[in-house]
Steps between C-alpha positions, in 0.01 A plus 500: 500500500208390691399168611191468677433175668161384713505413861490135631239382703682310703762731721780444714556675843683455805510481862740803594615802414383842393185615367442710170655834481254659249716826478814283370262268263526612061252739392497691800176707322278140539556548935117662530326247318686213610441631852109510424486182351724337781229656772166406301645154445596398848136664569350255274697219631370564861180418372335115546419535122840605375579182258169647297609818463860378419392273286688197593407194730372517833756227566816748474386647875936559515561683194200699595666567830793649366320761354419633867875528605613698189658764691759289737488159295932467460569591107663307194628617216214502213771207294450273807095576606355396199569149410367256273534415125540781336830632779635134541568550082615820545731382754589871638754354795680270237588831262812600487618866635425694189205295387327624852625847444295519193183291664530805749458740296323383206219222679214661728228287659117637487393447780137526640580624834868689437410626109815441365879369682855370361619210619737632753150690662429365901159448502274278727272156401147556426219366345318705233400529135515797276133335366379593877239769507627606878248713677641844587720524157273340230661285239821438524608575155354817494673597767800428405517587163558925519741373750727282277428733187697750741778327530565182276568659177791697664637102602460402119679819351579428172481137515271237410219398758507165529164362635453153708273589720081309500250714367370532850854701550532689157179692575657698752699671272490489110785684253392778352636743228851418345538266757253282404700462166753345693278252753509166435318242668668154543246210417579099512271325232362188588639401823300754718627253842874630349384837433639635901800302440606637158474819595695462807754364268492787228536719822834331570624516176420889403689555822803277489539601073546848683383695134247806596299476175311812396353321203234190525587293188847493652433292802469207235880556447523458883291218551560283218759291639288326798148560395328475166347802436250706243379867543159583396432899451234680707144404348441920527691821610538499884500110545785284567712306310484131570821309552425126448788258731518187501846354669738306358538114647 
């Protein structure tokens, strides 16, 4: 099983300790492109109009900053860099021991600068958007997406793909073949302020339930209990399911 989650903006770093070890980070086959897109990015940051290209307000001069300092920056685990609503709800510290066994191996990150990383993955703060169009690689997406074609369908196996990430996120990398029959993407109606938080949750509760399921309609059986749920089939071959969650009171 695969559960694919989007990155916060807001991040988390620290004062000491070691930087990223890209040899010992997942997906070792992602280390050339997240090297180019670490180097054109702190380029871009160097530049006085670097909130323009980044697309985000001139007034975030720090996060900018740490884009510059990517190679000795001191390194978090990926479950403790990116913060916010979505990882508060999935709570990844307050698991127990096999509930973050599972979030190990089944939950990767897409990440604009790193591609793709587990939880457990060291990686540095920075400040970037998959949406960026970052001179010296192009869009973003593109970039990434032979990338994670390589190597995310060998994460999902023969389990479902379950999808949380933004649009913005889920066109780096799109299902394809037999598993897109098993994608589904998890969508809260009406309450699009909840929609990071519900996620988070049905991220906690796949991994605590602790069932790999291979088949979509079955995640109902999973998810029943905290969250009211209803599956709607893809619309056309090759497009997700949708898995409507709303949580319980």
């Amino acid at each position: 099983m695969l559960i694919l989650l989007p990155p916060s903006e807001s991040k988390t770093g620290r004062l000491r300790g070691r930087s990223v070890d890209h040899e010992r980070l997942s997906f070792p086959g992602l280390a050339p492109t997240r090297q180019a897109v670490a180097e054109a990015l702190a380029k871009v940051s160097a530049h006085p109009d670097a909130a323009a290209t980044l697309g985000v307000s001139a007034n975030l001069t720090a996060e900018i900053a740490r884009n510059l300092v990517l190679h000795s920056a001191p390194a978090l685990p990926a479950s403790r860099v990116y913060s916010g609503v979505l990882y508060d709800a999935f709570g990844y510290a307050d698991l127990d021991a096999a509930a973050r066994r599972r979030a190990n191996r089944w939950v990767v990150v897409v990440s604009a600068l790193y591609g793709a990383v587990r939880p457990t993955d060291a990686i540095a703060p920075y400040r970037l958007s998959m949406a960026v169009n970052l001179p010296g690689v192009g869009p973003l997406a593109s970039a990434w997406k032979p990338e994670l074609t390589a190597v995310l369908p060998q994460v999902a196996g023969r389990g479902v793909v379950v999808d949380c990430r933004s649009s913005t996120y889920a066109a780096a990398w799109t299902p394809t073949g037999d598993l897109a029959e098993r994608w589904v993407q998890v969508r809260v109606p009406g309450a699009t302020h909840m929609a990071k938080h519900t996620r988070g949750l049905v991220t906690r509760e796949l991994c605590r339930a602790g069932r790999e399921v291979r088949r979509v309609p079955d995640l109902l059986d999973v998810l029943a209990e905290s969250f009211e749920v209803a599956l709607i089939p893809p619309v056309r071959a090759g497009r997700p399911w949708v898995l409507d969650a709303t949580a319980r009171p």
